[in-house]
N, C-alpha and C positions, 0 to 999 in steps of 0.2 A: 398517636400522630401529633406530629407539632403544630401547632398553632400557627398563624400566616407571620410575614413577617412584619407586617404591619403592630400585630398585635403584640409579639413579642416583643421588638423595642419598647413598646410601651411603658413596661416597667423598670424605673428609674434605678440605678447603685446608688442613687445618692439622694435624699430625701429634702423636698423644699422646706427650706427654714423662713420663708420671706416676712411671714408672721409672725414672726416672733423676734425681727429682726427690732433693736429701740430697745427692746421692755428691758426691766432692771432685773437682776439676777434674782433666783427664786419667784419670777412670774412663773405662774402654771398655765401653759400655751398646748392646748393638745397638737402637735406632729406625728402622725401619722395618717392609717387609715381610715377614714369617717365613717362613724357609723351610729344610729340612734337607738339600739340595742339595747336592751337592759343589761344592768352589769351583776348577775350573781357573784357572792357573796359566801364561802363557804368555809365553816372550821370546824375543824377534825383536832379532840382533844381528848388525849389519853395517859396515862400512867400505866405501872405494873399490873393492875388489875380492872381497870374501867377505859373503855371506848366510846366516844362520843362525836357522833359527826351530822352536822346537824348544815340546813341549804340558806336558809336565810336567818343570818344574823344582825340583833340589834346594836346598835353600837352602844351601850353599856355594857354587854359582855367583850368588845373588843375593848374598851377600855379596862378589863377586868384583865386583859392578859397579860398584861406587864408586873401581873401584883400574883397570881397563881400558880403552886409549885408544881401543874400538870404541866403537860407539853403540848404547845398549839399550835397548829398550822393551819393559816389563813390564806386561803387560798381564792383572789379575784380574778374574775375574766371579763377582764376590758378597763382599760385607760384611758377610753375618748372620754369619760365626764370624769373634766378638772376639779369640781364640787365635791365629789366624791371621792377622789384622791387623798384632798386638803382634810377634809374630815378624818379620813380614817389617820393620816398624818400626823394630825392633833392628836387623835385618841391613842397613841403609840410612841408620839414624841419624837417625830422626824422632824430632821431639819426641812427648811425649805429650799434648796439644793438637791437635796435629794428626790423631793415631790417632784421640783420639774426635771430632775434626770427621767423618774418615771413616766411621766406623761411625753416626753421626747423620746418616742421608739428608732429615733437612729444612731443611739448608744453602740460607741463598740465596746466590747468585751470590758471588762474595769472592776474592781475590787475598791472603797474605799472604808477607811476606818474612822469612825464616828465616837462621842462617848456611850457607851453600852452597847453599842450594836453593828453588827459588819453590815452593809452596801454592797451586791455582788449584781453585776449585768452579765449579761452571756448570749445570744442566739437561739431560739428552739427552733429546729429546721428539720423538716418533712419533705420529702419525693411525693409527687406527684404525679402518679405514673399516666392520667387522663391528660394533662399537658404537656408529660415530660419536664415540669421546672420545679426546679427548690422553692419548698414554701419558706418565709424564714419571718418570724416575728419576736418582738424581744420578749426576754425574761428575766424581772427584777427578781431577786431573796433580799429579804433582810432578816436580820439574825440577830435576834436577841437572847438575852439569859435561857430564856424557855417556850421562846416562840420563834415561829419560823412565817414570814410576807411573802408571800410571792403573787407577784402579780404581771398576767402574760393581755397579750392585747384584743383574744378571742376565746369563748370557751374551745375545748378540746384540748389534750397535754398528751404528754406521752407520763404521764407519773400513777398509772391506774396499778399498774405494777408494786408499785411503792403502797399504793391504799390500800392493797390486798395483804400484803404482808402485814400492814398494821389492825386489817381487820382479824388475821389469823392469829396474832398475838405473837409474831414471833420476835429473833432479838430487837430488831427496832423498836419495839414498842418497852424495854429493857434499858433504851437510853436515851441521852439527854438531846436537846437540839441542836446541837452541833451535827448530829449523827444523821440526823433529818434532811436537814442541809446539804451533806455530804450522799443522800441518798438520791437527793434532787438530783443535782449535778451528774450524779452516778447515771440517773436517766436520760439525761437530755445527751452527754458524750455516748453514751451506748445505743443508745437513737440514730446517733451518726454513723455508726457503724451499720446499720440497719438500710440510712439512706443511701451509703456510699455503694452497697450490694447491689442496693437497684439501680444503681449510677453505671456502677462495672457491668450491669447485663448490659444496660442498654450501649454503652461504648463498645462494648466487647460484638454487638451484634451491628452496632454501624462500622467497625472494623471490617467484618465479613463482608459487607455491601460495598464498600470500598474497593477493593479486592475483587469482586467480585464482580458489580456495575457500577459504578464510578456514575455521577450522573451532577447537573447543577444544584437538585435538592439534596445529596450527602454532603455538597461544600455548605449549603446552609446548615446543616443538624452538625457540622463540625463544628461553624461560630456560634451555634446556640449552645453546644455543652461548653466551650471554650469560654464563654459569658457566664457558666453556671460555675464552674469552678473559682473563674472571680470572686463571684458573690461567695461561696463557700471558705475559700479560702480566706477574702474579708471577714467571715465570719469567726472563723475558726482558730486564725493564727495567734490573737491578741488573746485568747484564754487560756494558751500555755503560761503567760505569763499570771493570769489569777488563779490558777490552779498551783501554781509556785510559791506562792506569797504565801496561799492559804495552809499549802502542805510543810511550809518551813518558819514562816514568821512567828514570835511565838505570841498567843494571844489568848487572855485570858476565858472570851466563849470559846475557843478549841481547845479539848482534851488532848495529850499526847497521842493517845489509840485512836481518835478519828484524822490525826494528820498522819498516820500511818496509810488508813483508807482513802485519804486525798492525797495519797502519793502516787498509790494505786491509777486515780482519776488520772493524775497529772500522765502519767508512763499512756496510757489508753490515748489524750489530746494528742501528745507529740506521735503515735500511732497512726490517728489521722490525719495529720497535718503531713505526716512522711505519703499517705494513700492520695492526699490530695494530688502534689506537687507529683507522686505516680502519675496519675491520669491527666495533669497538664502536661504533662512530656510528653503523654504517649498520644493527647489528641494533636500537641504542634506538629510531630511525626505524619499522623493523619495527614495531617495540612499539608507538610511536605510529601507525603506521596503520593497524595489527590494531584499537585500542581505534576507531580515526574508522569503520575499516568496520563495526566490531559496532554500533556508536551510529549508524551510515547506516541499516543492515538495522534497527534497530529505530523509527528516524525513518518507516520504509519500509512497516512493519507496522501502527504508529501512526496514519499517512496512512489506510491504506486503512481503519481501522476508525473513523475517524473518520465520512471520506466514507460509508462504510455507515449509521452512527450518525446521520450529518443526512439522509440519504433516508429515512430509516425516523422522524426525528423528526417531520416531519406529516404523515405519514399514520397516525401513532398518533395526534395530535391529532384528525384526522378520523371516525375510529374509537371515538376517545374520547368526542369530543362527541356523535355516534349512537350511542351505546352505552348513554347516559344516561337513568335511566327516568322521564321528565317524559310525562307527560297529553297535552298541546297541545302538537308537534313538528308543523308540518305537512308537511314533506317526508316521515312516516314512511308517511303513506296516498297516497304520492306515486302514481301507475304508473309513473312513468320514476325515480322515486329512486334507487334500486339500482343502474341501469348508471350513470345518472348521478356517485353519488360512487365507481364505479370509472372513468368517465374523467377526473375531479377528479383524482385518486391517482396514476394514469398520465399526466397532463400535469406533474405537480408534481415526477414524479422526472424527466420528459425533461428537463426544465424546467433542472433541478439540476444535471443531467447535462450540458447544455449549458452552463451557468452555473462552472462546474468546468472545460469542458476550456478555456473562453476567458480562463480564468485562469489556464491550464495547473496546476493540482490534481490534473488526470488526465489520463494520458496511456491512449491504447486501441489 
């Protein structure tokens, strides 16, 4: 069920920056969702033959990942505490541009190239099938020689898939971080493939109701997926273009063979970005044929009160004209006048009646 519409406006496309408006570049200004959560902290670090994944990390071994020939992935949930950003920051040698891109969750999509290490933003978005709306929260990577940052704005991911394989030792755990990287990515676009299924049920099922009972609450569940697609498609458009860069630029943390596999990602983006602009077309259609059927039902109503309105227009006339108080009428001393102008009355609507369905006006 959807949410009233009160609530649903609620959620803004476009995130307030009011606070951070002034500061100098590289201030660390939390935007987004507030929350006083703790932030785990977790890395998973392995080679050809050793696994290690370990929940709370001290920062002397994050410090230790830039100097280690295993492969690391640091993986936090949560960016409302700026303190904590800045630290891990330092300990890994981020600029501070890129701290506060992190802590600023209303990043679109972006790729940037730093000395040692890529910067990659992107969307992780989830259906919600209890509200009906896209959840959508950013996801930074950063990608170093042999570690992989990522950091989303709550726990939960869709990368448990990815953990599995590295717990079972298979190829991924065989290469380098590039490959990591390109596995992330790999989850979060096949994710969307995931939400769009539950998107298309539920379109597909307000389709039928449309069609079916047309009512003032389908014109809303049309502007609230019409709204959702916005947000999706802002989300989704601007990562064809880092999924491009990544799969063709040449750069020395990507291997030739993992930009084969981020070519892969690239073809699956423009995949959904084709699914999206599908389902905006086909709710505007909605739209348009919600407005033809209220205007049919009222074409409908209009008919019949028409048809009413010319059966009853003479026999008011006839009514009328007996009704009038002149002297010399002589039908008024008639004996037979009275049944008489009601079988006048009664031939006039059969009459009409007849007249109407041969013109097909009325159907019975």
């Amino acid at each position: 069920m959807l949410r009233s519409k009160g609530k649903r406006l609620a959620r803004k496309l476009v995130v307030k920056r009011g606070k951070k408006t002034g500061a100098a570049p590289g201030t660390l200004v939390h935007i987004g969702r507030e929350s006083d959560a703790a932030v785990p902290v977790r890395l998973i670090e392995y080679d050809d033959d050793e696994y290690t994944d370990i929940d709370d990390v001290d920062p002397e071994r994050i410090a230790r990942l830039r100097h280690t020939d295993k492969v690391s992935w640091l993986n936090v949930d949560g960016v409302h505490k700026p303190q904590l950003i800045e630290a891990l920051g330092k300990e890994l040698g981020l600029h501070p541009l890129v701290m506060e891109d992190i802590v600023n969750t209303d990043q679109r999509a972006k790729i940037e190239d730093y000395d040692g290490y890529l910067y990659v933003v992107l969307r992780m978005l989830r259906f919600s099938e209890e509200n009906n709306e896209i959840q959508s929260e950013q996801l930074s990577l950063v990608l170093g020689p042999h570690f992989v940052l990522s950091l989303q704005e709550e726990p939960g991911d869709v990368f448990e898939a990815v953990r599995d394989r590295l717990r079972a030792g298979r190829r991924i755990r065989f290469m380098q971080a590039d490959y990591l990287a390109y596995a992330l990515l790999d989850a979060v676009v096949d994710h969307y493939f995931v939400m769009l299924e539950q998107l298309g049920d539920q379109i597909e099922a307000l389709e039928d109701e449309l069609i079916a009972t047309p009512s003032p609450d389908t014109l809303g569940k049309i502007h609230h997926y019409k709204r959702e697609m916005l947000l999706l498609r802002k989300s989704v458009w601007p990562l064809r273009e880092v999924l491009s860069r990544l799969s063709r630029d040449e750069n020395p943390l990507i291997s030739p063979e993992t930009r084969l596999f981020l070519r892969d990602v690239y073809d699956h983006a423009i995949h959904v970005v084709e699914t999206v602009d599908t389902f905006r077309e086909l709710l505007v259609g909605m739209l348009d044929l919600y407005m033809s059927s209220v205007g049919n039902r009222m074409n409908e109503v209009m008919k019949v009160l028409t048809i009413f309105a010319t059966l009853f227009m003479p026999l008011t006339f006839i009514a009328g004209v007996y009704g009038m108080n002149f002297e010399y009428m002589p039908e008024l001393e008639w004996r037979y006048g009275y049944p008489m102008v009601w079988m006048v009355m009664i031939a006039t609507v059969i009459g009409l009646v007849v007249f109407f369905r041969r013109r097909g006006w009325l159907s019975l």
